[in-house]
Backbone atoms as SQL, in Angstrom:
CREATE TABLE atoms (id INTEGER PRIMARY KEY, chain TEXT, resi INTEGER, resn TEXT, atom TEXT, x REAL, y REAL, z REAL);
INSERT INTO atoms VALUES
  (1, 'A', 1, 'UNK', 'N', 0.844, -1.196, 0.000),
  (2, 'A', 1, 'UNK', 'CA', 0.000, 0.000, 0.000),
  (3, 'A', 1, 'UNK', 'C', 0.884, 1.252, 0.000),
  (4, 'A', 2, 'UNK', 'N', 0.839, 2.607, -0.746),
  (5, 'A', 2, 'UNK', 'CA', 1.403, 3.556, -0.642),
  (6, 'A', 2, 'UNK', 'C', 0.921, 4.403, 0.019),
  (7, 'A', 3, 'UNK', 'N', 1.121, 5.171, 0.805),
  (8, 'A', 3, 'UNK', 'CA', 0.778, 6.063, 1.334),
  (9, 'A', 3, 'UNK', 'C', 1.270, 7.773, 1.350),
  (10, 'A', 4, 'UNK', 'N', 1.125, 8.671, 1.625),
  (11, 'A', 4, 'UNK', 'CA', 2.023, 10.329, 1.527),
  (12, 'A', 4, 'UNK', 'C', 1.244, 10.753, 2.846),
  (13, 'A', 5, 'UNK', 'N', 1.664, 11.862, 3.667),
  (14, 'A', 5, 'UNK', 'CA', 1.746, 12.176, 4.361),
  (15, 'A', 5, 'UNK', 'C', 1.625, 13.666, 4.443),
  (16, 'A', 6, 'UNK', 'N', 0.485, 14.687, 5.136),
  (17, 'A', 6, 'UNK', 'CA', 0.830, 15.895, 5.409),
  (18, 'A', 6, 'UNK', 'C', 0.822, 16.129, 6.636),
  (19, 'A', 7, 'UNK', 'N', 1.564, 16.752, 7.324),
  (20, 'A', 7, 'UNK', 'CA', 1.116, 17.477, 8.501),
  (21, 'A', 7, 'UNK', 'C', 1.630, 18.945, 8.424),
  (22, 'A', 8, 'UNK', 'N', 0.445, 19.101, 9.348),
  (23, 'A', 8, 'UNK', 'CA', 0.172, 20.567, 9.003),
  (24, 'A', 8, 'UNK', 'C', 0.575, 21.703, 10.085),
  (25, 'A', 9, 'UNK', 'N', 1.306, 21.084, 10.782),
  (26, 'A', 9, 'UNK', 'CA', 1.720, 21.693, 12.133),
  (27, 'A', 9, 'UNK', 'C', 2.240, 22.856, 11.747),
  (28, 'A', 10, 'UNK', 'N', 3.166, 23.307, 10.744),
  (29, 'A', 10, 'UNK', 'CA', 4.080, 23.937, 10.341),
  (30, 'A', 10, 'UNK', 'C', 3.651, 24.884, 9.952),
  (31, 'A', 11, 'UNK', 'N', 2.394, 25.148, 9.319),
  (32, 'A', 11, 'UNK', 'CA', 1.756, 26.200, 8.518),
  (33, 'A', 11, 'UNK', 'C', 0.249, 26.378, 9.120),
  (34, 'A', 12, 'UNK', 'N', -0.144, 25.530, 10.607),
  (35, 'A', 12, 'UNK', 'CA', -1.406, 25.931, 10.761),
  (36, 'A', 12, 'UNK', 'C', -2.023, 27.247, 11.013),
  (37, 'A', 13, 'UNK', 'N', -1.186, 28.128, 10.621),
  (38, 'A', 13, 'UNK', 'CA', -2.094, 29.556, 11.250),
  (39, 'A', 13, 'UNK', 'C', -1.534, 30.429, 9.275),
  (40, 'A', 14, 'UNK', 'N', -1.329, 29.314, 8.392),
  (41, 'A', 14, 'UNK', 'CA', -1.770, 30.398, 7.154),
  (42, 'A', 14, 'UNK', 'C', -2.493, 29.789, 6.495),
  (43, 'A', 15, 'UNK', 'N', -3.683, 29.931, 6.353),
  (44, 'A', 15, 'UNK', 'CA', -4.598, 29.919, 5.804),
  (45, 'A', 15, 'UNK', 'C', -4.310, 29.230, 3.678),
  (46, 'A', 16, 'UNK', 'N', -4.018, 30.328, 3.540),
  (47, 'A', 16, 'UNK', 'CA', -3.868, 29.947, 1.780),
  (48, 'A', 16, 'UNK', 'C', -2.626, 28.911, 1.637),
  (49, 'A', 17, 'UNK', 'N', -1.297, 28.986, 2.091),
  (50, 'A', 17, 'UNK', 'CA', -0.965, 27.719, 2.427),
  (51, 'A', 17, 'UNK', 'C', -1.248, 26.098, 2.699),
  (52, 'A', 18, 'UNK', 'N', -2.406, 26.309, 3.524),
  (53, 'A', 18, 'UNK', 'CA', -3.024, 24.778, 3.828),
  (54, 'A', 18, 'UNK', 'C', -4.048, 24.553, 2.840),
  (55, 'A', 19, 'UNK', 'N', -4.976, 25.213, 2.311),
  (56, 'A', 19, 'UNK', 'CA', -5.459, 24.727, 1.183),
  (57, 'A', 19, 'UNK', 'C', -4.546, 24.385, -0.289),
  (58, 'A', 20, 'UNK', 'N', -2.972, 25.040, -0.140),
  (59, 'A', 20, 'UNK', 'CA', -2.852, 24.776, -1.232),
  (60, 'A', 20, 'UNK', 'C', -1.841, 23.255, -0.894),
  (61, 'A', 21, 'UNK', 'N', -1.482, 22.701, 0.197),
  (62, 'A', 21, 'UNK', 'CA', -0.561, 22.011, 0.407),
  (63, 'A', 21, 'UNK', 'C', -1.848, 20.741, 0.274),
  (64, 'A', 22, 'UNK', 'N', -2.925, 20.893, 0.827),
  (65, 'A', 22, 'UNK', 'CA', -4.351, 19.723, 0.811),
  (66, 'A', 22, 'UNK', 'C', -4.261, 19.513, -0.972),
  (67, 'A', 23, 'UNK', 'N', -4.468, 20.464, -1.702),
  (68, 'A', 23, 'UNK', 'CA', -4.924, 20.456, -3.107),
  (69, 'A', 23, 'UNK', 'C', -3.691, 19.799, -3.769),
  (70, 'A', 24, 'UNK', 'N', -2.652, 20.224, -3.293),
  (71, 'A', 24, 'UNK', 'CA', -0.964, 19.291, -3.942),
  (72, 'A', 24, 'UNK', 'C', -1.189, 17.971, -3.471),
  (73, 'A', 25, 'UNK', 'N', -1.197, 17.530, -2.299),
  (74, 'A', 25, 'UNK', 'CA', -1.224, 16.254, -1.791),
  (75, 'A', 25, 'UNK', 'C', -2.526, 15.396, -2.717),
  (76, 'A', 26, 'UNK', 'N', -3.286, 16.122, -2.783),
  (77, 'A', 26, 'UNK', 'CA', -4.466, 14.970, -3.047),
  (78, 'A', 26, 'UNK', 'C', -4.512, 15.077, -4.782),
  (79, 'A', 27, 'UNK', 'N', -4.025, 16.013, -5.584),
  (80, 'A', 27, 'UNK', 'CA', -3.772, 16.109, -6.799),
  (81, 'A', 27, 'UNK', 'C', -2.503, 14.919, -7.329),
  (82, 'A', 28, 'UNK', 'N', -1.070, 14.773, -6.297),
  (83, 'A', 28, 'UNK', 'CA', -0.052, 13.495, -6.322),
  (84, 'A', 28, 'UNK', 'C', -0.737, 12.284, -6.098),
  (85, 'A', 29, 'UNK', 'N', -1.814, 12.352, -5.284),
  (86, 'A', 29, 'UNK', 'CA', -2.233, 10.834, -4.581),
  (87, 'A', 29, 'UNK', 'C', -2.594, 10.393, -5.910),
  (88, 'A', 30, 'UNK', 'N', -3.636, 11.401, -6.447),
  (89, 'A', 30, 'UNK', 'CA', -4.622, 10.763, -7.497),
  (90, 'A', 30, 'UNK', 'C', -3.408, 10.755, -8.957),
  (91, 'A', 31, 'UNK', 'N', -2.363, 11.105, -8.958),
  (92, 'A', 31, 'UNK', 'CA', -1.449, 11.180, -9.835),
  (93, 'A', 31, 'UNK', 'C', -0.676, 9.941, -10.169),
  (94, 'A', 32, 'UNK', 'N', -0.346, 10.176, -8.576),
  (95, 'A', 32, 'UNK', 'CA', 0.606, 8.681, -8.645),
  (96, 'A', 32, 'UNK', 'C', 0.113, 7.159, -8.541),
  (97, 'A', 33, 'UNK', 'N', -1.528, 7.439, -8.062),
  (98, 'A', 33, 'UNK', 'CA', -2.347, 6.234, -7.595),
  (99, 'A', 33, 'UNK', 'C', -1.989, 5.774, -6.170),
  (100, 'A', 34, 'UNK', 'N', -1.712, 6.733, -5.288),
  (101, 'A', 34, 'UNK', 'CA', -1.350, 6.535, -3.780),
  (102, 'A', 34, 'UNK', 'C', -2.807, 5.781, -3.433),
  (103, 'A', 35, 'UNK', 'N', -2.881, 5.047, -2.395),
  (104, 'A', 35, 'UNK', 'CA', -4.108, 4.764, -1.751),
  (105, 'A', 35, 'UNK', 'C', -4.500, 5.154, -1.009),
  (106, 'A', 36, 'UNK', 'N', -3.479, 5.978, 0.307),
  (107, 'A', 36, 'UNK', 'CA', -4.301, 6.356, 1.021),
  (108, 'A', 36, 'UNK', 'C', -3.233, 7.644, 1.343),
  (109, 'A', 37, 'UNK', 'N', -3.402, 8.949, 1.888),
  (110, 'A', 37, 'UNK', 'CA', -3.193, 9.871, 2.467),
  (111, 'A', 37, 'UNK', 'C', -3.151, 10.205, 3.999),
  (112, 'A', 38, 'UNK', 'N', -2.227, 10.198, 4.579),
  (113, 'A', 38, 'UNK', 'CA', -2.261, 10.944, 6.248),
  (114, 'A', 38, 'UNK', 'C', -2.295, 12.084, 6.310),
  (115, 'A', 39, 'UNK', 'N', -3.603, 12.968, 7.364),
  (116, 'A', 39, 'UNK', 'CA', -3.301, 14.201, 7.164),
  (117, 'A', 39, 'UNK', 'C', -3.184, 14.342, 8.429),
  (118, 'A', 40, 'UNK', 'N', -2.138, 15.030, 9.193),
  (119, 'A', 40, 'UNK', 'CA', -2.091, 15.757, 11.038),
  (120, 'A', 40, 'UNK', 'C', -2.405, 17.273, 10.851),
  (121, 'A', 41, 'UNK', 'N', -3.395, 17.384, 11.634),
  (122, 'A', 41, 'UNK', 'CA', -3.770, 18.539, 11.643),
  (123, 'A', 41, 'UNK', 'C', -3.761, 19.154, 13.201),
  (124, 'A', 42, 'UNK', 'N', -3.225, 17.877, 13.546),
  (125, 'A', 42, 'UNK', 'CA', -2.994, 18.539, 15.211),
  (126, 'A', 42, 'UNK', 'C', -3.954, 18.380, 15.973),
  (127, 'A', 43, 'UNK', 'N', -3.997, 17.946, 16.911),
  (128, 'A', 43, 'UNK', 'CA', -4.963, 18.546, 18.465),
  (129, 'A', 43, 'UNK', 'C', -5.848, 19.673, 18.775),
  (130, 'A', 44, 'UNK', 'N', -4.405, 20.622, 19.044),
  (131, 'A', 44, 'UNK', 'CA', -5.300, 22.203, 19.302),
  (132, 'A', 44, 'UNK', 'C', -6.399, 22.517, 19.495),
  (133, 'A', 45, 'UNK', 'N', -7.506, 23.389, 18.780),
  (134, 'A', 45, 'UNK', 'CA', -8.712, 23.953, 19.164),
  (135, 'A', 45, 'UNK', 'C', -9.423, 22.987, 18.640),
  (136, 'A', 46, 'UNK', 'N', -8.874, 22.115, 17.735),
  (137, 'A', 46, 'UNK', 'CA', -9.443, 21.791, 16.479),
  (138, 'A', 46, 'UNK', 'C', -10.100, 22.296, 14.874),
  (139, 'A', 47, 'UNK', 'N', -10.053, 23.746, 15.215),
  (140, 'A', 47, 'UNK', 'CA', -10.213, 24.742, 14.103),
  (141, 'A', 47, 'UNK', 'C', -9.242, 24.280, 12.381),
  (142, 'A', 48, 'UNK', 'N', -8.317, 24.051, 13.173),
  (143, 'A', 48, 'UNK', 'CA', -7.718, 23.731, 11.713),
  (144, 'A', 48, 'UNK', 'C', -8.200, 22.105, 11.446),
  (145, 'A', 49, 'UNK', 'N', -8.592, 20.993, 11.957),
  (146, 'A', 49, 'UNK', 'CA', -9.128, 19.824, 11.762),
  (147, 'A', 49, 'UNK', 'C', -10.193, 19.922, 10.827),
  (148, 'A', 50, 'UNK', 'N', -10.825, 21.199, 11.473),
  (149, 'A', 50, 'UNK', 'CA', -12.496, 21.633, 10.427),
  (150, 'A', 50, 'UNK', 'C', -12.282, 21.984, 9.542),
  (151, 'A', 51, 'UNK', 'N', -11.301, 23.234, 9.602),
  (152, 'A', 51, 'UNK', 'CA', -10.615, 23.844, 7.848),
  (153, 'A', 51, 'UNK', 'C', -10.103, 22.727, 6.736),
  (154, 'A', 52, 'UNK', 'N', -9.482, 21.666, 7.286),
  (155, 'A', 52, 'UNK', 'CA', -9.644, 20.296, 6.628),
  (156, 'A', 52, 'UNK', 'C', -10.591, 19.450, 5.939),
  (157, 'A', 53, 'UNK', 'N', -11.351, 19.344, 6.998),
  (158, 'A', 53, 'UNK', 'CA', -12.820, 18.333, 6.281),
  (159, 'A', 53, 'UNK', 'C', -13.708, 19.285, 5.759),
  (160, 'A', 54, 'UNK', 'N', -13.668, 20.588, 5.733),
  (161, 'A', 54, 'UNK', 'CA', -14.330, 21.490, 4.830),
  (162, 'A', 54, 'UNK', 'C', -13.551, 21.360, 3.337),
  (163, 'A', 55, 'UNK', 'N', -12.375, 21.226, 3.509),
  (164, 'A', 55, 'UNK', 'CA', -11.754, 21.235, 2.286),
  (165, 'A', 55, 'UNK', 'C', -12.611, 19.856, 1.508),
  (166, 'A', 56, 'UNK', 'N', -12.209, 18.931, 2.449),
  (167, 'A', 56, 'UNK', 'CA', -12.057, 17.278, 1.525),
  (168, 'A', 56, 'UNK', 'C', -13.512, 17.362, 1.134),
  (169, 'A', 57, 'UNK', 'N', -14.627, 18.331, 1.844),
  (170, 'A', 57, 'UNK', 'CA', -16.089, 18.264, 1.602),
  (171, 'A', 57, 'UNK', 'C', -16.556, 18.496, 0.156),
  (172, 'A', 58, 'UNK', 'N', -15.590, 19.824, -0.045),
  (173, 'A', 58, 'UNK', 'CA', -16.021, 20.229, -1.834),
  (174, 'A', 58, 'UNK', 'C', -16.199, 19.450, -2.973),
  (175, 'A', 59, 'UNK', 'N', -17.141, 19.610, -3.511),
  (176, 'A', 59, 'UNK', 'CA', -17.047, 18.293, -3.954),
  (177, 'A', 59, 'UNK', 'C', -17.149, 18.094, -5.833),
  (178, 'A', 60, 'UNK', 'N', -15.612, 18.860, -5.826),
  (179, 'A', 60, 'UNK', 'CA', -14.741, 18.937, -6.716),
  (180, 'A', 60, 'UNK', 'C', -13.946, 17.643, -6.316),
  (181, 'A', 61, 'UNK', 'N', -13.345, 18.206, -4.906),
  (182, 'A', 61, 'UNK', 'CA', -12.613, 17.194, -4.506),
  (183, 'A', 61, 'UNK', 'C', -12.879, 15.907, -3.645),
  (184, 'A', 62, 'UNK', 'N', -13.909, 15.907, -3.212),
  (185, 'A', 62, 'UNK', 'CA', -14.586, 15.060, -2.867),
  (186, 'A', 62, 'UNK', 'C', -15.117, 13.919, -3.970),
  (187, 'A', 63, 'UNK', 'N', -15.180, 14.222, -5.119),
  (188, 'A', 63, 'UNK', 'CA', -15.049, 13.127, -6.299),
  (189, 'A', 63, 'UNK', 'C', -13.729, 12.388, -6.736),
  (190, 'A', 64, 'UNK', 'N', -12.606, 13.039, -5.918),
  (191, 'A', 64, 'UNK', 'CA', -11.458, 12.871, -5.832),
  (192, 'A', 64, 'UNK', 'C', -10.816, 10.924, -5.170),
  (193, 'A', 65, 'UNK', 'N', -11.520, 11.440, -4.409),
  (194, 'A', 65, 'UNK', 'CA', -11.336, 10.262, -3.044),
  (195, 'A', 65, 'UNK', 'C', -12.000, 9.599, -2.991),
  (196, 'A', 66, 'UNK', 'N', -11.917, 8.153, -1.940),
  (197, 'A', 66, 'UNK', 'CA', -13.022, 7.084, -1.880),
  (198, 'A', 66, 'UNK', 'C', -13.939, 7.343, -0.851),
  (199, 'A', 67, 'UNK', 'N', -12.692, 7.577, 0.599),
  (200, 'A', 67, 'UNK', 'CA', -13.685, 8.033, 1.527),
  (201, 'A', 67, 'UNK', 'C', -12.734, 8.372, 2.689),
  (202, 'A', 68, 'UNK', 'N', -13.036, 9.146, 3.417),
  (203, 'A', 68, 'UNK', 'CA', -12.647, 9.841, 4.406),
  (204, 'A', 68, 'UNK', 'C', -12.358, 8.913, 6.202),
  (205, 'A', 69, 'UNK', 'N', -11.475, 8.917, 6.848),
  (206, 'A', 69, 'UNK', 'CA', -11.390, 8.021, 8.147),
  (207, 'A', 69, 'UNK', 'C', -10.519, 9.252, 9.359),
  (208, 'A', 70, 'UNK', 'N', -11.501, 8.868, 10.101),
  (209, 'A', 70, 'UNK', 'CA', -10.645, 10.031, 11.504),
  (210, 'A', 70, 'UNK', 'C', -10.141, 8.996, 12.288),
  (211, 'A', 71, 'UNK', 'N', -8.664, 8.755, 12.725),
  (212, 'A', 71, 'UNK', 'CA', -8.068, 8.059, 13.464),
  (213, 'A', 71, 'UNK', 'C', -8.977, 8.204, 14.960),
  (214, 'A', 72, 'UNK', 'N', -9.411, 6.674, 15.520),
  (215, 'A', 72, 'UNK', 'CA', -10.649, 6.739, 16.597),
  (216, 'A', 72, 'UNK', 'C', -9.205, 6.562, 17.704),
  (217, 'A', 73, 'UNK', 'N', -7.806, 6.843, 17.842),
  (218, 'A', 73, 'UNK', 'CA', -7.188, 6.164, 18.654),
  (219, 'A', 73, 'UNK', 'C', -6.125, 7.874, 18.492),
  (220, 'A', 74, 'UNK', 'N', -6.426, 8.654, 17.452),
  (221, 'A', 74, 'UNK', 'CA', -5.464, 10.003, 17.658),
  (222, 'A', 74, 'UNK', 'C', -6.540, 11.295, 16.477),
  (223, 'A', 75, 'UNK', 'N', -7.186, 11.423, 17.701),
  (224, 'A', 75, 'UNK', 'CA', -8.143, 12.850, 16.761),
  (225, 'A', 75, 'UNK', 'C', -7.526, 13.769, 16.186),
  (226, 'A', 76, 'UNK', 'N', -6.033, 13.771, 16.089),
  (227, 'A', 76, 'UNK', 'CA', -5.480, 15.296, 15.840),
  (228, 'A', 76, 'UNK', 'C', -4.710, 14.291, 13.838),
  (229, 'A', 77, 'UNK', 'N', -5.724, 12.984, 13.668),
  (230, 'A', 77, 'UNK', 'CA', -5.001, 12.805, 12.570),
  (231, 'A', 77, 'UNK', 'C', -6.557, 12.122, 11.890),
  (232, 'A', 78, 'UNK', 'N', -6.638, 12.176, 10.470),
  (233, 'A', 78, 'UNK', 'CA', -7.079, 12.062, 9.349),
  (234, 'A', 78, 'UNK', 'C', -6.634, 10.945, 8.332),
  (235, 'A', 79, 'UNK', 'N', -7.482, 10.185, 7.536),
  (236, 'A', 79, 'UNK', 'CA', -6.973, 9.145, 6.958),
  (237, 'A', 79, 'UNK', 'C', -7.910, 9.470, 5.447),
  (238, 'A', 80, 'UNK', 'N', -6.994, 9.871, 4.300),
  (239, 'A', 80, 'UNK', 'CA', -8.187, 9.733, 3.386),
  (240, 'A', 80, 'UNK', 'C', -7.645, 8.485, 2.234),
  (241, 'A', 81, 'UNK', 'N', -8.885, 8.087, 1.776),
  (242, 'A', 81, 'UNK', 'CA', -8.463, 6.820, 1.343),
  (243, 'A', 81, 'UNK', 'C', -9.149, 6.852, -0.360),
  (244, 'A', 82, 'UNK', 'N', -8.073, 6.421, -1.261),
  (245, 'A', 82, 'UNK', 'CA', -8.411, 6.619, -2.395),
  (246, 'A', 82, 'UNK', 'C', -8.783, 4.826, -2.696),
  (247, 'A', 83, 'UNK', 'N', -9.272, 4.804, -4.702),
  (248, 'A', 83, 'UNK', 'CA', -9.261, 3.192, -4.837),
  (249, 'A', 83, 'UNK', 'C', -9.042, 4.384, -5.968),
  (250, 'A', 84, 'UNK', 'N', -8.581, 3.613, -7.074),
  (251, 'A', 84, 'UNK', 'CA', -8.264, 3.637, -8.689),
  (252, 'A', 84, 'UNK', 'C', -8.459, 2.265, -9.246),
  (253, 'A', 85, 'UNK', 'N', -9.156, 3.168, -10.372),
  (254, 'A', 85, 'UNK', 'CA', -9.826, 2.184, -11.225),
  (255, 'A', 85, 'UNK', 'C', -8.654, 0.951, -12.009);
């Protein structure tokens, strides 16, 4: 299984940054045929967790992916999971 990895620790307080680092990651997944994606979005308020699943919601990109998984064992992480045809 392949997987890529973002975390977002690094850039959580810029805004146009994290949408564009979500839109790179999930544009390679579906590029390279990754299966699944890690996203850390951290703990914190959870504000940036939401700015996340608002993203994966659009559903531009939401035709993108297979389906979406919130780690039930670390809330501050995200699992999105592709299939290719």
């Amino acid at each position: 299984m392949s997987k890529l990895k973002l975390d977002l620790h690094d850039i959580f307080n810029k805004g146009d940054q994290i949408e564009r680092a979500l839109q790179d990651i999930i544009e390679e997944a579906v590029a390279k045929k990754i299966d699944e994606i890690e996203i850390i979005p951290g703990k914190g308020s959870g504000q940036l967790k939401k700015r996340v699943l608002r993203f994966l919601d659009q559903r531009h990109i939401k035709q993108l992916y297979h389906r979406l998984e919130k780690d039930s064992k670390n809330w501050g992480r995200l699992f999105v999971r592709f299939r290719h045809e």
